[in-house]
TIMIDO-968328 format. One record per residue (C-alpha): residue number from 1; residue in one letter; x, y, z. Coordinates in steps of 0.2 Angstrom, whole numbers, padded with zeros to 4 digits. Layout:
REM TIMIDO-968328
{NUM; 'A'; {X; Y; Z}}
...
//
This chain:
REM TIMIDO-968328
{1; 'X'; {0651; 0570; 0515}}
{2; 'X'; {0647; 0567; 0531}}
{3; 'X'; {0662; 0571; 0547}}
{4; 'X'; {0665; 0554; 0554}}
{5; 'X'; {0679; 0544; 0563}}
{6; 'X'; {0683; 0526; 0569}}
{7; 'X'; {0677; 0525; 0588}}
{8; 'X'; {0679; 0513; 0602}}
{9; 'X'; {0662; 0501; 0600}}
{10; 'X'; {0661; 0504; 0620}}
{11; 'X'; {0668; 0521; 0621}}
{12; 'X'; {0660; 0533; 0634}}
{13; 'X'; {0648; 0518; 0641}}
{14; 'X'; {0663; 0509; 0648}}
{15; 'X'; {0680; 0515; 0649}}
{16; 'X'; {0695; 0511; 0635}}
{17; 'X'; {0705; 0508; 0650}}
{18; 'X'; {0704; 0491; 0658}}
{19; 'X'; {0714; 0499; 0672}}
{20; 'X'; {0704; 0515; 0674}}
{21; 'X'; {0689; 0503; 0674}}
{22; 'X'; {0694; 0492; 0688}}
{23; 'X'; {0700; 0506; 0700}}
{24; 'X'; {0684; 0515; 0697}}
{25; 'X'; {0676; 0502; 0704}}
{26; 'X'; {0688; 0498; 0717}}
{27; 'X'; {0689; 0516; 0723}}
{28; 'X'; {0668; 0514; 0725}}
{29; 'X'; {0669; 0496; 0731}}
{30; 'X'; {0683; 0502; 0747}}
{31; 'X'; {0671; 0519; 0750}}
{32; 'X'; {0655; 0506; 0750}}
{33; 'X'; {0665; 0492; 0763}}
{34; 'X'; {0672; 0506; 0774}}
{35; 'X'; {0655; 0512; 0777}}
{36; 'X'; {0644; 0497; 0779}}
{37; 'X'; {0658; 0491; 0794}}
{38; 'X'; {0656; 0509; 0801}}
{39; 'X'; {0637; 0513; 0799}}
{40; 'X'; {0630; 0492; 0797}}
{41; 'X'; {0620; 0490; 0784}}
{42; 'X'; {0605; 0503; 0786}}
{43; 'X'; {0611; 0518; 0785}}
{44; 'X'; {0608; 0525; 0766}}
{45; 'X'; {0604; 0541; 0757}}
{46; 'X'; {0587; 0545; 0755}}
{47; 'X'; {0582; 0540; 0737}}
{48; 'X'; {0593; 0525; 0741}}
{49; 'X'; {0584; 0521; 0758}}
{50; 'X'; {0569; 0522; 0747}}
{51; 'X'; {0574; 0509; 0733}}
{52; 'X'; {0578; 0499; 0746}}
{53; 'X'; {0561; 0497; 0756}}
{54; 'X'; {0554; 0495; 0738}}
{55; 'X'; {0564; 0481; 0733}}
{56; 'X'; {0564; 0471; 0752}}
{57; 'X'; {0545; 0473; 0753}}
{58; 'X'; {0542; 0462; 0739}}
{59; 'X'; {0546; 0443; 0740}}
{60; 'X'; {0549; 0441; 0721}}
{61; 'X'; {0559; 0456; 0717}}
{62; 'X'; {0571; 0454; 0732}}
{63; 'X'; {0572; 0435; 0727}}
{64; 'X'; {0575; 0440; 0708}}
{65; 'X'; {0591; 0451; 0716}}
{66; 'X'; {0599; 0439; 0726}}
{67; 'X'; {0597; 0426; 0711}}
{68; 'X'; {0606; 0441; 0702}}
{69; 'X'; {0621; 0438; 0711}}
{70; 'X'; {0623; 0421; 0711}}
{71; 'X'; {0623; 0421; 0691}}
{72; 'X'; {0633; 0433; 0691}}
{73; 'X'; {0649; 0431; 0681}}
{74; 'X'; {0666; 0426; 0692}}
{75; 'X'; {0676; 0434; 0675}}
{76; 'X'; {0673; 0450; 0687}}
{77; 'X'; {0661; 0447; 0703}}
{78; 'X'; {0664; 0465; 0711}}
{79; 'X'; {0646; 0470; 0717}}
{80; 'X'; {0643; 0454; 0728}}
{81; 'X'; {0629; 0455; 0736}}
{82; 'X'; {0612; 0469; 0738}}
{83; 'X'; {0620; 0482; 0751}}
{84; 'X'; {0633; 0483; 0743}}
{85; 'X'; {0625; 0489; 0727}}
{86; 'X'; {0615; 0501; 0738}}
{87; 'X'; {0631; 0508; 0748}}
{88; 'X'; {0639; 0509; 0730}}
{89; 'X'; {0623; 0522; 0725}}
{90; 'X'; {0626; 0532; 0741}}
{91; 'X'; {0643; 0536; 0735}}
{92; 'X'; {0639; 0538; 0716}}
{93; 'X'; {0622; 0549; 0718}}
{94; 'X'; {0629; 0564; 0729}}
{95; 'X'; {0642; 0571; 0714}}
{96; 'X'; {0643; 0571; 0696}}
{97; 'X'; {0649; 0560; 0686}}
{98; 'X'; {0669; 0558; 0689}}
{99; 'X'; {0684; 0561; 0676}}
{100; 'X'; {0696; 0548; 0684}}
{101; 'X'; {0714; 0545; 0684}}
{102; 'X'; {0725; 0530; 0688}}
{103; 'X'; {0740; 0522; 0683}}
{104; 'X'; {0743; 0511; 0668}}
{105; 'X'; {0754; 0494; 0668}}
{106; 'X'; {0768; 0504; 0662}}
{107; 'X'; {0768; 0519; 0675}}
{108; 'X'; {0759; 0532; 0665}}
{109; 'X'; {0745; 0542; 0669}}
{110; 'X'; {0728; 0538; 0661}}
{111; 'X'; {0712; 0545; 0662}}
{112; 'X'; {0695; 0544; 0655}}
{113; 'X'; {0679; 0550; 0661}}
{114; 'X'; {0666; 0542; 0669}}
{115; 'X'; {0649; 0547; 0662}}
{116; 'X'; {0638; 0534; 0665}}
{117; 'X'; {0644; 0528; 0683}}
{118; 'X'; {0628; 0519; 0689}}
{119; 'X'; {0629; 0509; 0676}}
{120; 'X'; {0645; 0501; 0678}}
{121; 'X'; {0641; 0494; 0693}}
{122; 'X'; {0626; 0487; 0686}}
{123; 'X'; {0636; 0481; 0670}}
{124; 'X'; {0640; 0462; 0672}}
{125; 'X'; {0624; 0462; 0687}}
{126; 'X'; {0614; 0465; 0668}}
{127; 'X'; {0619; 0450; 0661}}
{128; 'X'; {0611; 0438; 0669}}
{129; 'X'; {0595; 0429; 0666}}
{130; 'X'; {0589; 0434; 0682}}
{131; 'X'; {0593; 0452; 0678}}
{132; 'X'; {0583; 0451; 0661}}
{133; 'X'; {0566; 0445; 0672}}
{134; 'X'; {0569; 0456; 0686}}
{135; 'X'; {0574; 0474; 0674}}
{136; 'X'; {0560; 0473; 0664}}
{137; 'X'; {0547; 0474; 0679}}
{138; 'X'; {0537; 0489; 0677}}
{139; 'X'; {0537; 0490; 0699}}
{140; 'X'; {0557; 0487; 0697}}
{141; 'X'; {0558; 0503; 0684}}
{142; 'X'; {0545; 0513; 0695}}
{143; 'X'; {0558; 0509; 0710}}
{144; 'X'; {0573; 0513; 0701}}
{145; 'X'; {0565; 0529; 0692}}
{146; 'X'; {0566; 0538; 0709}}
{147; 'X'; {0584; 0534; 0713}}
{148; 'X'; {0587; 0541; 0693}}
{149; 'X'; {0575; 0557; 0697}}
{150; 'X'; {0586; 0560; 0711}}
{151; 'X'; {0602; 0560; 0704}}
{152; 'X'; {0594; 0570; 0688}}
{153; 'X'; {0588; 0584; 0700}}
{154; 'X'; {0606; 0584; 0710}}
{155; 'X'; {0613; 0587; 0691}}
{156; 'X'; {0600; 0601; 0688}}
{157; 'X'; {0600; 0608; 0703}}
{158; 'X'; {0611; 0627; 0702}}
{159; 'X'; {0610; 0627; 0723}}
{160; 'X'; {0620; 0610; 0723}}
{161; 'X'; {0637; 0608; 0716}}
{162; 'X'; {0635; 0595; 0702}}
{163; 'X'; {0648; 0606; 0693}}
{164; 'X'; {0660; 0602; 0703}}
{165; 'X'; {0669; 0591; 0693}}
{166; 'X'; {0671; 0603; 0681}}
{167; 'X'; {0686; 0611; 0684}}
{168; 'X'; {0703; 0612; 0677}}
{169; 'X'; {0712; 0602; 0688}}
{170; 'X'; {0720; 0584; 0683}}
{171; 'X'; {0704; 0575; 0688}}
{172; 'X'; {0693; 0589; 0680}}
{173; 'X'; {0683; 0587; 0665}}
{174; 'X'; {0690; 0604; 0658}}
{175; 'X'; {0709; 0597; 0662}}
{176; 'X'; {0722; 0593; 0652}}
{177; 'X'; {0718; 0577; 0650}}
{178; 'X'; {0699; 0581; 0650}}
{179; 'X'; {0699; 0593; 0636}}
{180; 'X'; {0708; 0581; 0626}}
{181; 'X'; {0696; 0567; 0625}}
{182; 'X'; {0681; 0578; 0624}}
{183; 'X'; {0689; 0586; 0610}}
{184; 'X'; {0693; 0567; 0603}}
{185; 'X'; {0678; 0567; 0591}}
{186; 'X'; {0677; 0585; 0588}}
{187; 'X'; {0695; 0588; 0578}}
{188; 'X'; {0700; 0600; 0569}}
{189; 'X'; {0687; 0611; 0581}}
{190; 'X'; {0691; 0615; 0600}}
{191; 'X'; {0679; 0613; 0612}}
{192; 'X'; {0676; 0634; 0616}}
{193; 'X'; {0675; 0632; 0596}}
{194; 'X'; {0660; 0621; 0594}}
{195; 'X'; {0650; 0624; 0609}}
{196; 'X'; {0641; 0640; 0616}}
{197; 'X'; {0654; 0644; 0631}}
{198; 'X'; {0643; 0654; 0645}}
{199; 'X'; {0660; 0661; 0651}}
{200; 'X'; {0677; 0654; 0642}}
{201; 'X'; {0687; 0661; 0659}}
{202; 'X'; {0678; 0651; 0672}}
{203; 'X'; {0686; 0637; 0679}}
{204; 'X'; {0671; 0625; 0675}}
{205; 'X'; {0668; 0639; 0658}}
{206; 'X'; {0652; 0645; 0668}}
{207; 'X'; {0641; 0629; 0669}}
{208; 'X'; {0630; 0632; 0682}}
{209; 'X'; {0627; 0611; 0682}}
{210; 'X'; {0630; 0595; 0675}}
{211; 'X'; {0616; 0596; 0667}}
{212; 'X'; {0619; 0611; 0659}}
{213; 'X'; {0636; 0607; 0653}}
{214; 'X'; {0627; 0590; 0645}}
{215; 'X'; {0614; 0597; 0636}}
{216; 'X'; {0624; 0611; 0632}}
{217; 'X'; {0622; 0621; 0613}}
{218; 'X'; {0633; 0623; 0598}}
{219; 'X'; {0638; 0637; 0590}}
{220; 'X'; {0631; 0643; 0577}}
{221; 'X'; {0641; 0638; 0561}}
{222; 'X'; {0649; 0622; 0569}}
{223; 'X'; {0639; 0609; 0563}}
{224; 'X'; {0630; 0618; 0546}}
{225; 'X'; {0619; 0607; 0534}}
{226; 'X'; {0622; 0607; 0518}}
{227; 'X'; {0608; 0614; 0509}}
{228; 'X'; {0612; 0606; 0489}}
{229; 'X'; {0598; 0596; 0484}}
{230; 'X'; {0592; 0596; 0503}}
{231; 'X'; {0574; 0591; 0496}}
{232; 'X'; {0585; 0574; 0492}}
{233; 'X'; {0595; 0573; 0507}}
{234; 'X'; {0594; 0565; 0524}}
{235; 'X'; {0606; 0572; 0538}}
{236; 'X'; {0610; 0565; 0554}}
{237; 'X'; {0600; 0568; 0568}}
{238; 'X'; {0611; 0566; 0582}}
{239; 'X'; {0628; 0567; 0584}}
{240; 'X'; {0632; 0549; 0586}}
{241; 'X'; {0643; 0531; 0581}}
{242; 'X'; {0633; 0520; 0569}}
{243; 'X'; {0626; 0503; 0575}}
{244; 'X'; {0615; 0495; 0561}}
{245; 'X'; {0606; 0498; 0546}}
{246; 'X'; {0593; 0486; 0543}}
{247; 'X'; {0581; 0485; 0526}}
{248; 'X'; {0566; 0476; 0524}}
{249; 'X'; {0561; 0477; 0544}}
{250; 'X'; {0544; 0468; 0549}}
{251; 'X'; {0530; 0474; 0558}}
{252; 'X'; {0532; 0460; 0571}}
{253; 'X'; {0547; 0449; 0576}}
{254; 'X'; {0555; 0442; 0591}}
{255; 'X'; {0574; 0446; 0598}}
{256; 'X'; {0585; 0433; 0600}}
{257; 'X'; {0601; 0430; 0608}}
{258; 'X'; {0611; 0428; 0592}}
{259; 'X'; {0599; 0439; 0580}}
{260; 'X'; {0592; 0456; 0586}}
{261; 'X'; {0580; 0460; 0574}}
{262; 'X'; {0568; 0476; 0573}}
{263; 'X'; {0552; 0474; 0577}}
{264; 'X'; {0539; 0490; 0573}}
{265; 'X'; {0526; 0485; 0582}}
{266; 'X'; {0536; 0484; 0600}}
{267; 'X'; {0546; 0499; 0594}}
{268; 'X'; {0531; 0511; 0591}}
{269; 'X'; {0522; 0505; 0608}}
{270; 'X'; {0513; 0491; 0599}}
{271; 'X'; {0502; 0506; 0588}}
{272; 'X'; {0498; 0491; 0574}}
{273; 'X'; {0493; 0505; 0563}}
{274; 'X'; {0510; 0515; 0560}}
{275; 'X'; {0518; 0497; 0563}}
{276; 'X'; {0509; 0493; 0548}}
{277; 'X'; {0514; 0509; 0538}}
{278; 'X'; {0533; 0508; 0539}}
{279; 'X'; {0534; 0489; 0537}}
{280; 'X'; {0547; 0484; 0522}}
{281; 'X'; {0556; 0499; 0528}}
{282; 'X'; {0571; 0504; 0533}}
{283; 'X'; {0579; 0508; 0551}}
{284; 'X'; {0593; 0518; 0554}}
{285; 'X'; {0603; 0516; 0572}}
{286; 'X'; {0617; 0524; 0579}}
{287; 'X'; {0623; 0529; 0597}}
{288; 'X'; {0628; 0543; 0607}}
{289; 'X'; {0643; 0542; 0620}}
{290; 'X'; {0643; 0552; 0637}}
{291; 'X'; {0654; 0564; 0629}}
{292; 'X'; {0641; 0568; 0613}}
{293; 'X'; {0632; 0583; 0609}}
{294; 'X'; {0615; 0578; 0616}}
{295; 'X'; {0601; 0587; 0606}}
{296; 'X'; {0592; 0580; 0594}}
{297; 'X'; {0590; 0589; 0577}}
{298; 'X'; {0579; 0587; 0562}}
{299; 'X'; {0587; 0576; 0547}}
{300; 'X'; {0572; 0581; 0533}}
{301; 'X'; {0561; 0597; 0529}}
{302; 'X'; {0543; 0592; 0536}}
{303; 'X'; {0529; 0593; 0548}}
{304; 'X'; {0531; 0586; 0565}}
{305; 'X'; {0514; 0573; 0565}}
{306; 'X'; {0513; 0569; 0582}}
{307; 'X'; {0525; 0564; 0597}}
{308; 'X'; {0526; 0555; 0612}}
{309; 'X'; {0538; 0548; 0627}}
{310; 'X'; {0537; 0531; 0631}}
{311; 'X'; {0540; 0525; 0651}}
{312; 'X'; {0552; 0509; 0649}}
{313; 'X'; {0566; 0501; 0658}}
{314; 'X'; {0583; 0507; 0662}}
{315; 'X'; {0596; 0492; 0664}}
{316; 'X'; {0585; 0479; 0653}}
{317; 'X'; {0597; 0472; 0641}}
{318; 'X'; {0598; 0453; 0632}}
{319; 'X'; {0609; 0443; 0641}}
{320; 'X'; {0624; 0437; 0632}}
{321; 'X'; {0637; 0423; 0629}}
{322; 'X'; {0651; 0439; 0631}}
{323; 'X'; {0660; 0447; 0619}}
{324; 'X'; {0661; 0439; 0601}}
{325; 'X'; {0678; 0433; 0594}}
{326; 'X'; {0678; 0448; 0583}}
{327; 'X'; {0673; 0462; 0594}}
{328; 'X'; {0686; 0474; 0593}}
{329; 'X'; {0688; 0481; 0613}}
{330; 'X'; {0685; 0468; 0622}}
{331; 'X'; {0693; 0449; 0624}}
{332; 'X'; {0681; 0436; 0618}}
{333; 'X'; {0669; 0429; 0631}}
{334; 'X'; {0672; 0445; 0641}}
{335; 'X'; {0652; 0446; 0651}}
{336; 'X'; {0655; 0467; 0651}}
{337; 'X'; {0646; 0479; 0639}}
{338; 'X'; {0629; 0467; 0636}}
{339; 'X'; {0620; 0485; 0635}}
{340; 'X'; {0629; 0489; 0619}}
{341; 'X'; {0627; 0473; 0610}}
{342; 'X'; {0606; 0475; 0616}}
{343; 'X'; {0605; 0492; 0606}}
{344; 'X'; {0591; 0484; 0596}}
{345; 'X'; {0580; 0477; 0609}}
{346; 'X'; {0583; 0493; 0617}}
{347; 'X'; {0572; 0502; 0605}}
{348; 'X'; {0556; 0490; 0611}}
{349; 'X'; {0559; 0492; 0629}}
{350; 'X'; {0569; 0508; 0636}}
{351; 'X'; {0562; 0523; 0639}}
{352; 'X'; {0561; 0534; 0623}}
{353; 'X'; {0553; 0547; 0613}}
{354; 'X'; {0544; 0543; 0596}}
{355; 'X'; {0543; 0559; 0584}}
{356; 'X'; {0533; 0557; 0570}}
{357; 'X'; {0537; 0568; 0556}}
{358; 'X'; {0530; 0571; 0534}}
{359; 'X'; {0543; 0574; 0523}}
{360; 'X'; {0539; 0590; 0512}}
{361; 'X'; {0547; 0576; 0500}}
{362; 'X'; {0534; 0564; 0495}}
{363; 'X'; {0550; 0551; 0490}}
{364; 'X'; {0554; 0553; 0508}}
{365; 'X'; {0536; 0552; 0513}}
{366; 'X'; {0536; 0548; 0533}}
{367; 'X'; {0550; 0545; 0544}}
{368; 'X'; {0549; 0542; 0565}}
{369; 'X'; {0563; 0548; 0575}}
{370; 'X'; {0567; 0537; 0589}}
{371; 'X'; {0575; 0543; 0604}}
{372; 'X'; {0582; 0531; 0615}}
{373; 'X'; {0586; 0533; 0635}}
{374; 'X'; {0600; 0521; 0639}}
{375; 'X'; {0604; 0516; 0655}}
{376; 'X'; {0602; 0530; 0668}}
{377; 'X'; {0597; 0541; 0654}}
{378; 'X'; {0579; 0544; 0661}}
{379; 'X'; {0571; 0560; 0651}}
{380; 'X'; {0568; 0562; 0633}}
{381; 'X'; {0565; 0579; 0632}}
{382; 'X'; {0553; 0584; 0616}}
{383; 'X'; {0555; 0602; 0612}}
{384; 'X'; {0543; 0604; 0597}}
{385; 'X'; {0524; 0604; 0595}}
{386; 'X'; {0511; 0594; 0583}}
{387; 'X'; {0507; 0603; 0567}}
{388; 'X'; {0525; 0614; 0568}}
{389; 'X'; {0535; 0615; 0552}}
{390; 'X'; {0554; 0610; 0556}}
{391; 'X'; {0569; 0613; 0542}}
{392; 'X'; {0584; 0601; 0542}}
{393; 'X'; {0595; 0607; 0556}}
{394; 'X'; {0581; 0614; 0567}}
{395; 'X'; {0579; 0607; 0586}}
{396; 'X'; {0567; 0590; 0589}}
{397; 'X'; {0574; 0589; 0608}}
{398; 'X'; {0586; 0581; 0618}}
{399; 'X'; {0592; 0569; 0630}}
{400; 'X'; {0598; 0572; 0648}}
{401; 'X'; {0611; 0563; 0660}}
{402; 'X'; {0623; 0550; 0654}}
{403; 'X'; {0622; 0540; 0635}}
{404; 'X'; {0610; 0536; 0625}}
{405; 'X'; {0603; 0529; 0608}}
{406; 'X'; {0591; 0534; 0593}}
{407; 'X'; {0585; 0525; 0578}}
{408; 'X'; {0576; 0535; 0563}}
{409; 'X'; {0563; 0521; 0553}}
{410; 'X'; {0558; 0527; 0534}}
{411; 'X'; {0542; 0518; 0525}}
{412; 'X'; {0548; 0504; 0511}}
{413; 'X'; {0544; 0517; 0497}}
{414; 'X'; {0560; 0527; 0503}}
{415; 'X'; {0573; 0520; 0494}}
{416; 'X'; {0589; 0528; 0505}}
{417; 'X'; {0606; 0527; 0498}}
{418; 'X'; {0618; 0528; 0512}}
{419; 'X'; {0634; 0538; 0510}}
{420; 'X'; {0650; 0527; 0511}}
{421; 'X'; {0656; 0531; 0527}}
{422; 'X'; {0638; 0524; 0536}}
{423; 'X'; {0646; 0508; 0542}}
{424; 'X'; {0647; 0501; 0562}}
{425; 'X'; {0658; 0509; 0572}}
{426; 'X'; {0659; 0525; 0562}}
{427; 'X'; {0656; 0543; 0572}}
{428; 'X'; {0648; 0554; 0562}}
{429; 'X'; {0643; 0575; 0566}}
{430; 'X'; {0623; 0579; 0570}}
{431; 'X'; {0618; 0588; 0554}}
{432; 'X'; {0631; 0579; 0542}}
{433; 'X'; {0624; 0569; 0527}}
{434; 'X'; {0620; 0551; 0530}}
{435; 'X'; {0609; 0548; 0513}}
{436; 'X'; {0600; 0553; 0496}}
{437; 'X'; {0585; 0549; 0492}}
{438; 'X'; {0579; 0548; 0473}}
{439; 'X'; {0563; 0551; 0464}}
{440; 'X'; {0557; 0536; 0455}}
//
């Protein structure tokens, strides 16, 4: 049986903590004002300075941004107007991503991390109809893609001090209150129990970078596959909270406001031919938090087919009504989070990884891995090669910086029966069994 708990819907993306949240933001927001009244409004970072010129020298895009922030929603108008957004990126870009604290209604201490901080400022600016024309530009992505490289190679970078924030102090990732949520999900393992701790006595456990505490490995044993009836099985790629199952998916369809549906053909970069294959399938979704594991594992024996990475946007999501009465964090009508409830759509327009693999199975026959870059997630990062032979367990790749999504897609003659404990909202372990497939 697969290891799985309950988990916020919008845990890791947004925080848990309405206060934490908003004095995030305001923390940024009085850094941003106090800057713009000292320096006036031209004085940026580099990649920011850069974005900038991009988005000013074009009539439409810089029209598209101001209409951004007209629509925006009053429920939380924090980012008011274009150099603000940009003095909010020259305060975000030069550190990794923030483990904050503040104080709760009742006195306590809270904290949470931050892991995807570019994309809360970008959150309710998202959900606007202006947003949705603007974001999926492909000269809009080009333009943000540099400000996302440059924050990617800060986060890479051992001659810079991404890792600063990992330290054992209060605000540290590897603090008390750090160490406990990361080890939230991974109970009744420790953290130096289930990862591959370069040095266990360091004050940041000898991560060189972010990014190397990010993509970081497991230890051998942590997450083992069962290997009964493995022929029959399939295991979870990622480590990651369920989204959606969905049966009988079409080769083309449309996404709408109220109904997300799967469409193969925008999925697989409109290749009409494997769109055609796995039509009357089935398509597997779950998500990964900031604080995830973030490589990518096989769920079947087989033969990796072919691969490729897909360029796509980064903050394109369907704009919403808010939160649904039933949503379970967030008050009804609330405008945050739109990115969560667009996981769907995501898989049509992010950028993503498609891994096409043959089951040594022929109930199984072919399956697709879908990797899905989310937000300022901007690299899918392949690791094997056409023709290679992978076992259940064994490496596909891996995600770098922030959140992100995947989807697997099996033909219609691969009747999976899902385990039990495969329903929205649950976490399940990378390796774990998520379903059995039967011979006829």
């Amino acid at each position: 049986m697969p290891h799985h708990t309950s988990y916020h819907k919008y845990g890791g993306w947004l925080p848990t903590s309405h206060e934490i949240h908003q004095s995030f933001i305001k923390k940024h927001l009085k850094t941003a004002n106090e800057a713009i009244l000292r320096d006036g409004p031209t004085k940026h970072i580099p990649a920011v300075e850069e974005f900038k010129i991009a988005i000013e020298g074009d009539a439409a895009m810089k029209d598209m941004f101001d209409q951004i922030f007209l629509q925006v929603s009053d429920f939380s108008r924090q980012v008011k107007n274009f150099e603000t957004l940009l003095s909010l990126l020259d305060c975000i870009l030069p550190k990794g991503p923030p483990f904050h604290l503040d104080t709760d209604a009742e006195g306590n201490i809270v904290g949470e991390p931050i892991g995807v901080p570019i994309y809360l400022i970008f959150d309710l600016l998202s959900n606007t109809a202006a947003a949705y024309d603007l974001f999926r530009l492909p000269r809009f992505n080009v333009a943000l893609k540099k400000v996302l490289d440059s924050w990617g190679s800060f986060l890479s970078d051992p001659e810079r001090d991404s890792n600063a924030v990992l330290n054992t102090g209060p605000e540290g990732w590897f603090g008390q209150t750090g160490v406990t949520t990361l080890e939230e999900k991974i109970h009744p393992l420790n953290f130096n129990d289930t990862y591959t701790i370069p040095d266990p006595n360091a004050d940041h456990r000898g991560f060189k970078t972010w990014d190397a505490f990010f993509t970081r490995t497991l230890k051998e044993g942590a997450r083992p596959v069962d290997f009964r009836d493995q022929k029959f099985l399939i295991h979870s790629a990622c480590e990651s909270t369920v989204y959606r199952v969905a049966k009988n998916v079409k080769a083309h369809d449309q996404f709408w406001l109220k109904s997300q549906k799967y469409s193969l053909y925008d999925m697989l970069d409109r290749d009409e031919e494997n769109a055609a294959y796995f039509a009357g399938g089935t398509v597997y979704q779950a998500f990964l938090s900031p604080l995830d594991y973030h490589r990518w594992h096989a769920p079947i024996d087989g033969t990796i087919e072919k691969f490729e990475v897909i360029d796509g946007s980064f903050f394109a999501v369907m704009p919403d009504e808010g939160a649904a009465a039933d949503d379970p964090d967030l008050p009804e009508g609330s405008p945050h989070g739109a990115i969560i409830r667009s996981q769907s759509s995501l898989t049509i327009n992010a950028t993503r990884a498609l891994i096409y693999i043959k089951a040594d199975n022929p109930d199984i026959g072919r399956i697709c891995f879908i990797g899905v870059g989310m937000l300022e997630v901007s690299t899918c990062d392949v690791t094997v090669k056409k023709g290679q032979h992978v076992s259940t367990g064994d490496e596909l790749g891996l995600f770098h910086f922030g959140g992100s999504s995947h989807a697997l897609i099996f033909e219609s003659k691969c009747q999976v029966t899902f385990a039990d404990v495969i329903k929205e909202g649950n976490h399940i372990w990378v390796n774990s069994v998520i379903g059995r497939v039967d011979g006829k």
